[in-house]
C-alpha positions in Angstrom: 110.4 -62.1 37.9 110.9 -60.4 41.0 109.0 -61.1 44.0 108.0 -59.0 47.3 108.1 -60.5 50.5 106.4 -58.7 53.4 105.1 -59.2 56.4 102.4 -57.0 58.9 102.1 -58.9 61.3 100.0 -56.1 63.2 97.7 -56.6 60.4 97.8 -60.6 60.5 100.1 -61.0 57.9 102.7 -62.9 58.7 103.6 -64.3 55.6 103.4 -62.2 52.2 104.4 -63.2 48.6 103.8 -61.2 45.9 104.3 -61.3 41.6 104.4 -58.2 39.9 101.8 -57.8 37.3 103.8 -56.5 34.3 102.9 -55.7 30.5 104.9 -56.7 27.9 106.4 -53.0 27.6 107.9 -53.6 31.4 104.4 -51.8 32.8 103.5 -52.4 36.0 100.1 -52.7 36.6 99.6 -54.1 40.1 100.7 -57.7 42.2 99.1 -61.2 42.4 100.0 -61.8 46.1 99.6 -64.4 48.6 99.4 -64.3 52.5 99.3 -66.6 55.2 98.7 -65.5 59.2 101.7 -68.0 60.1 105.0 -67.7 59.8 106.6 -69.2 56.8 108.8 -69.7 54.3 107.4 -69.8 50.4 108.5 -73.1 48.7 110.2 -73.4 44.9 107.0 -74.8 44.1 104.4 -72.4 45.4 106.3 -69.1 44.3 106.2 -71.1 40.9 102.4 -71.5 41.0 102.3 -67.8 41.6 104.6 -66.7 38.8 101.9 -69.0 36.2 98.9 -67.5 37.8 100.5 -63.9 37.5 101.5 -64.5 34.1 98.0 -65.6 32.9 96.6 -62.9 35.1 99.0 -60.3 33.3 97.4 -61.4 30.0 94.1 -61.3 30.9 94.6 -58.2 32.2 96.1 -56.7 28.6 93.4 -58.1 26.8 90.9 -56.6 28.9 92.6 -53.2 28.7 93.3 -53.7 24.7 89.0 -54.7 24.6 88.5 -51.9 26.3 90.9 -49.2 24.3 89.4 -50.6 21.1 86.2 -50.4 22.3 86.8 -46.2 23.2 88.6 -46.1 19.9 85.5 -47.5 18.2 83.0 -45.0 19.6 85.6 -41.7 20.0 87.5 -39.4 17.5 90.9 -40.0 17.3 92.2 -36.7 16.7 89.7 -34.7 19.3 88.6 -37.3 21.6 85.0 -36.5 21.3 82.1 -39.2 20.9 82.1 -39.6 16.7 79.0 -40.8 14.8 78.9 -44.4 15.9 78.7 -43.0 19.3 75.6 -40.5 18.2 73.8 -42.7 16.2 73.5 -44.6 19.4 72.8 -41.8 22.2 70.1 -40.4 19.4 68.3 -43.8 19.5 68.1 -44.2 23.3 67.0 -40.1 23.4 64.6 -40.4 21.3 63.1 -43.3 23.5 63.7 -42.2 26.5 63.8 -38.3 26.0 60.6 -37.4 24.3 60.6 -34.0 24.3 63.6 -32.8 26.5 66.7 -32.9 24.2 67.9 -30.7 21.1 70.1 -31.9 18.2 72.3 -29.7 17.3 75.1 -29.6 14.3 77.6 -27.4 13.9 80.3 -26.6 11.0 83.1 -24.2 11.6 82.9 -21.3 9.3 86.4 -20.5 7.6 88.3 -23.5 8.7 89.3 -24.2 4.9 91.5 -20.8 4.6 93.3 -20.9 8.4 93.9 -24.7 7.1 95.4 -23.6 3.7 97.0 -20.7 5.1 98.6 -22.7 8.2 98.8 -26.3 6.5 97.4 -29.2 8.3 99.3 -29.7 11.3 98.1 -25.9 12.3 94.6 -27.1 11.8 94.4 -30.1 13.5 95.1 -28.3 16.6 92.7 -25.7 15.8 90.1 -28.5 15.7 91.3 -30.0 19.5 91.3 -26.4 20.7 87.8 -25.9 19.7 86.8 -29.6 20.2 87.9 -29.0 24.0 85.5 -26.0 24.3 82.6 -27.4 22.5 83.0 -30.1 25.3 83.6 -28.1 28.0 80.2 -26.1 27.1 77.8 -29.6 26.6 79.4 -30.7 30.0 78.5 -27.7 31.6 74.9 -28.3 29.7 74.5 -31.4 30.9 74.8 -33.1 27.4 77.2 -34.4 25.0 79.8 -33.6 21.7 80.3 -35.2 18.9 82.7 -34.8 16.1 81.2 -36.0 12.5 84.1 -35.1 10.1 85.7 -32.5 8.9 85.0 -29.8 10.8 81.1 -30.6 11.3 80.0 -31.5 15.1 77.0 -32.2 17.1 75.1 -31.7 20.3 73.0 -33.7 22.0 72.0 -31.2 25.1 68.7 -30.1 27.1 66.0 -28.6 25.8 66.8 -25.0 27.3 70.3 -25.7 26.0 71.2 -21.5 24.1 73.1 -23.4 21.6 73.8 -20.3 20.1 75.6 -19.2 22.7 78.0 -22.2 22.6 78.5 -21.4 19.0 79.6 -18.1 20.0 81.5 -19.2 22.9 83.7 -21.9 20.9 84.8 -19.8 17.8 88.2 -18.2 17.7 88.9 -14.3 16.6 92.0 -14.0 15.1 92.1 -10.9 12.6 91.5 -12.5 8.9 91.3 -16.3 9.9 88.4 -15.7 12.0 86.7 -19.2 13.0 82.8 -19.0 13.8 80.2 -21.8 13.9 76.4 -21.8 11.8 74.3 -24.3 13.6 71.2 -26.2 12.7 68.9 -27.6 15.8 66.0 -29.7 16.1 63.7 -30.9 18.9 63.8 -33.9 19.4 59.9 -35.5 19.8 58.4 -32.0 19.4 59.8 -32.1 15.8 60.7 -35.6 14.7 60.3 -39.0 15.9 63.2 -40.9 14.0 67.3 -40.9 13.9 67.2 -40.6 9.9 64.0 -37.1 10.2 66.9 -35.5 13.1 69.9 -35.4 11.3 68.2 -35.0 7.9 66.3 -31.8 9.3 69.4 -30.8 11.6 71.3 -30.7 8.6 69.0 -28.7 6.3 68.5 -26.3 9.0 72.2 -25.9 9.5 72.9 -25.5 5.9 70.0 -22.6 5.2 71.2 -20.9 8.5 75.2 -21.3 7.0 74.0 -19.8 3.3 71.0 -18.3 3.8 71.6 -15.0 6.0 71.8 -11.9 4.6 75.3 -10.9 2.7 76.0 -14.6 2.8 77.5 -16.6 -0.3 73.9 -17.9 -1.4 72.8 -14.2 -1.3 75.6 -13.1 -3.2 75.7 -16.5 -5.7 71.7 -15.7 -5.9 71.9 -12.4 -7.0 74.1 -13.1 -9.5 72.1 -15.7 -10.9 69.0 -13.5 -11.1 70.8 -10.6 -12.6 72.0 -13.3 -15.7 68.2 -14.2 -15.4 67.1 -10.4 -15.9 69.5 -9.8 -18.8 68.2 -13.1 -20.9 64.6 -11.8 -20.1 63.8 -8.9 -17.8 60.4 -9.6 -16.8 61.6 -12.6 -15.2 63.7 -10.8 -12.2 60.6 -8.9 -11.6 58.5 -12.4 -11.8 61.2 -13.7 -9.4 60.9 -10.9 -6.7 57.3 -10.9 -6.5 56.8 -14.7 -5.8 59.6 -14.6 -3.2 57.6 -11.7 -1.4 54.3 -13.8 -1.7 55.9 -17.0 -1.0 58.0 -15.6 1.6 54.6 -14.1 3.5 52.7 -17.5 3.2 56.0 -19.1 5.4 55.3 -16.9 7.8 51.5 -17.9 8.0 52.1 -21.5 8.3 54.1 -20.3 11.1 57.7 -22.3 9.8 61.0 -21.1 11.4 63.4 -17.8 9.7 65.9 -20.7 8.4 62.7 -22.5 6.4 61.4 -19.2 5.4 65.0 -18.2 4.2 64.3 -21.3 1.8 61.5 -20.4 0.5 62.5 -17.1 -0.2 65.5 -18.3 -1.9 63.8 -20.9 -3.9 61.3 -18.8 -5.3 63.7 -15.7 -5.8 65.5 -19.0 -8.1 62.4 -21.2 -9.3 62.3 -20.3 -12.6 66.4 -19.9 -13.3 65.8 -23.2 -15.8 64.2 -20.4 -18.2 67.5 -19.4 -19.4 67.4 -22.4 -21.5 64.2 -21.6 -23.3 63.7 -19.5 -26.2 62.0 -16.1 -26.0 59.6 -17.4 -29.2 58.5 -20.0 -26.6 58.4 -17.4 -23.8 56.9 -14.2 -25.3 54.6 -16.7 -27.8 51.2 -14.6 -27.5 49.3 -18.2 -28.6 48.6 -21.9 -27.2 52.2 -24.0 -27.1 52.4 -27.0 -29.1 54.0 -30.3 -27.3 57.6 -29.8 -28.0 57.1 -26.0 -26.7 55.7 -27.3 -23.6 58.5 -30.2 -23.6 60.6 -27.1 -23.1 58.8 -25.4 -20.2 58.5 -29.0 -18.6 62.2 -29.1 -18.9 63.0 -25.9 -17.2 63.1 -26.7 -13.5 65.6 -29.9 -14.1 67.9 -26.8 -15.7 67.3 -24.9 -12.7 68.4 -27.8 -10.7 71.5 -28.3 -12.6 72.4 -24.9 -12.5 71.9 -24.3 -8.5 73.4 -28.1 -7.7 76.9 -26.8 -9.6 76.6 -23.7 -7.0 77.9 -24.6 -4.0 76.3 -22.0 -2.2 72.7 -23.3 -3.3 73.1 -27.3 -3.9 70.6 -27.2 -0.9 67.7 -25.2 -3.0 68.4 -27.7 -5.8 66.4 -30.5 -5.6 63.4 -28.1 -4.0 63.9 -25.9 -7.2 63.1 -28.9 -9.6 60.2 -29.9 -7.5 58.0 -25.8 -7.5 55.7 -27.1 -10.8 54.9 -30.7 -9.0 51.2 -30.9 -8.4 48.9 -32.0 -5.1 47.3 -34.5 -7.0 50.5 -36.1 -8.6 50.0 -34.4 -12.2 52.3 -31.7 -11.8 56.3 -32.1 -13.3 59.2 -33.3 -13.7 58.5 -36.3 -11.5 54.9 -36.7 -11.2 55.6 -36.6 -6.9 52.5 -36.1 -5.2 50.7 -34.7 -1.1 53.5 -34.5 0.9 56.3 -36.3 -1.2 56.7 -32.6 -2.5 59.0 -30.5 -0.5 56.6 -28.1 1.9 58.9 -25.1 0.5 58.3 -26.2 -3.4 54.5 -26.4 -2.3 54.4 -22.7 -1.1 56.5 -21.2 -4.2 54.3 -23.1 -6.0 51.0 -21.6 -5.1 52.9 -18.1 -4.8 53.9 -18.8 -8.2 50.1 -19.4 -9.7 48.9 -16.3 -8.1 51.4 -14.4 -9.2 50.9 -15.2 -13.2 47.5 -15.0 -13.0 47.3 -11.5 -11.7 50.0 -10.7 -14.4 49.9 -9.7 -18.3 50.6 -12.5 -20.3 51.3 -12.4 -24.1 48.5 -14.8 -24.6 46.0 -13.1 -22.2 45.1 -10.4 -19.7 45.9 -10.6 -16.2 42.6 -11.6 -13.5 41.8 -10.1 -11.4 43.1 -10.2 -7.6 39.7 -12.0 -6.3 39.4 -14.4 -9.2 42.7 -15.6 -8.7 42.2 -16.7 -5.0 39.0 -18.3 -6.3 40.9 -20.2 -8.8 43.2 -20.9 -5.8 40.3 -22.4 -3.7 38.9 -24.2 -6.8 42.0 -26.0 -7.6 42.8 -26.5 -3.8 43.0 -30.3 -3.1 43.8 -30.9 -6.6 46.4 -28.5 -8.1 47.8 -27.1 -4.9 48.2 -27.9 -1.1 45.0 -27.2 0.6 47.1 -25.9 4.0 49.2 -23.7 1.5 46.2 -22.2 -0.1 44.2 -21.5 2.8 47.7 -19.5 4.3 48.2 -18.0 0.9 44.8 -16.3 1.5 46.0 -14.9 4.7 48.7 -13.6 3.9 47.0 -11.5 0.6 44.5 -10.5 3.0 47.5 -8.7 4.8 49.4 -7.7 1.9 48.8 -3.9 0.8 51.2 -1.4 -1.2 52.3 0.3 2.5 53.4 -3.1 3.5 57.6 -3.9 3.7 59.1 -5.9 1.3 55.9 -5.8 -1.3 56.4 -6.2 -4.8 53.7 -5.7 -6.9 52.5 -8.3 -9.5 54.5 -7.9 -12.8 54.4 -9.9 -16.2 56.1 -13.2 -15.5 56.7 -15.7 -17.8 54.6 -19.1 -18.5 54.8 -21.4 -16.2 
């Protein structure tokens, strides 16, 4: 091991040994050194001692520096360097205790990252992913927050309330001709909107996904409309049906005052509530009398159909489940599951409602159609019971605001039992 001997004697150092601190790769990382302010000559002995203590000092050293690469490792990305999950999951917790009410969530998934990485191949994509990982934490820097990478090509925010996360979105995609690379985003307040971990990223993520499939001339507007055009060639009157309880549905949203993503879901969901119908026959639809129980077995069946049907569509998997649950009831004796109050999804409890009004205003085989007024007070007479007393009482508000002039109004046609 080589040693350095040096003296300052204007600094009172007039005798110097030093040991090398070196990794096992021949690193340097510094000296274990000895002085003395008298002259004098190092024994065999004591440059011995030294070389032991630097040794175990070298070691100690590595191990720290191993603890602490692991540890990084551990709570970072390997591939972008960002915070991963582990590292959110922890921030998320402490934010939520300590930042009621002044941090967003925010998750983001890159928007034609599967074609440039088919078209490029792998190598070509990783890149892309550190070129726009380096942005995205360049942007929560400046922000005043912090980036995560999830997977894939899904990350997070955790930023400041003011935080124009849309503008970062914008500001971290990449033009380039027919690989263009863009970001959909879902955010939630954190305190003003949920109080928990699990409520963040399970409402960040729904948000995200409606925002991602849910604008206009999307892929769940397009898979949608192709959907409700098979509907309307197995039964016509159902399209129509469709329309009108989306328009209803879509104006009660805006009454209970939820966000354009949520209202994108409800007007999804009831544009596709009753897509299970395809599986029942018309003699059960058009029958002009009272069903029997195997008739009704079908109807019952019809939203687990739907379910199946939107869950296979990639574009609509998150309408699914909230498909299956538009016949549950307030009270818990609605169907397929018997779920009851808030256990139903909010947007399955407006379509719902919508849904009623709509069929009751509407020709049926088996009778006439009420009239406007004696449908909203079967509304308020089943309210508590049948339906969601907040979803009836904005239901009303919304009809009460609802003429022929109006945009988007579809007027009340025949639908199909329900």
């Amino acid at each position: 091991m080589l040693r350095n001997n040096l003296a300052v004697p204007e600094l009172g150092v007039r005798a110097y040994l030093g040991i090398p601190l070196v990794t096992q790769s021949g690193k340097r990382m510094g000296s274990l050194c000895t002085i003395d302010g008298e002259a004098r000559t190092w024994t065999a002995e004591e440059r011995a001692v030294l070389e032991d203590l630097a040794a175990a000092a070298s070691t100690d050293l590595q191990l720290r520096l191993a603890a602490s690469a692991n540890a990084h490792q551990a709570r970072h990305d390997a591939l972008t360097g960002l915070a991963n999950r582990r590292q959110l999951d922890s921030d998320l917790g402490a934010a939520l205790v300590n930042g009621i009410g002044r941090s967003l969530l925010a998750l983001l998934d890159l928007d034609g990252f599967k074609s440039y990485n088919d078209a490029f191949g792998h190598p070509a994509g990783d890149e892309l992913l550190r070129r726009i990982a380096g942005r995205l934490r360049e942007h929560a820097d400046l922000a005043g927050g912090t980036a995560y990478r999830m997977g894939g090509d899904e990350f997070c925010l955790l930023v400041p309330e003011t935080t124009d996360v849309g503008e970062i979105a914008e500001m971290i995609a990449e033009r380039t001709g027919p690989y263009d690379i863009t970001a959909s985003f879902g955010v939630v307040g954190l305190g003003s909107e949920v109080t928990t971990a699990v409520e963040a990223l399970q409402l960040v993520d729904e948000r995200l996904y409606s925002r991602k499939y849910g604008r206009a001339g999307g892929s769940s507007e397009h898979a949608c409309s192709a959907l409700l055009q098979a509907l309307a060639e197995r039964h016509p009157t159902l399209g129509r049906h469709a329309e009108a309880v989306s328009e209803l549905a879509s104006a009660t949203a805006r009454q209970l005052g939820l966000e354009d993503c949520q209202i994108t879901d409800v007007r999804l969901t009831a544009r596709l509530h009753d897509v299970g119908k395809v599986a029942v026959p018309d003699s059960i639809l058009d029958k002009p009398g009272p069903l029997d129980d195997d008739e009704w077995a079908f109807i019952h069946r019809h939203t687990v159909v739907g379910q199946r049907i939107l869950a296979a569509t990639p574009a609509l998997t998150h309408v699914a489940a909230v498909v299956r649950s538009t016949h549950e009831r307030w009270d818990g004796a609605g169907y397929p599951d018997g779920l009851k109050g808030a256990e139903i999804p909010l947007v399955a409890r407006i379509v719902f409602a919508a849904d009623a009004y709509d069929a009751m205003t509407s020709d049926r085989p088996y009778r006439a159609a009420m009239e406007p007024d004696e449908a909203k007070d079967e509304l308020r007479r089943c309210s508590g019971t049948q339906f969601d007393p907040a979803v009836t009482e904005a239901i009303e508000l919304a009809l009460s605001l609802r003429t022929p002039d109006a945009p988007g109004f579809v007027a009340s046609s025949w639908g199909a039992r329900t």
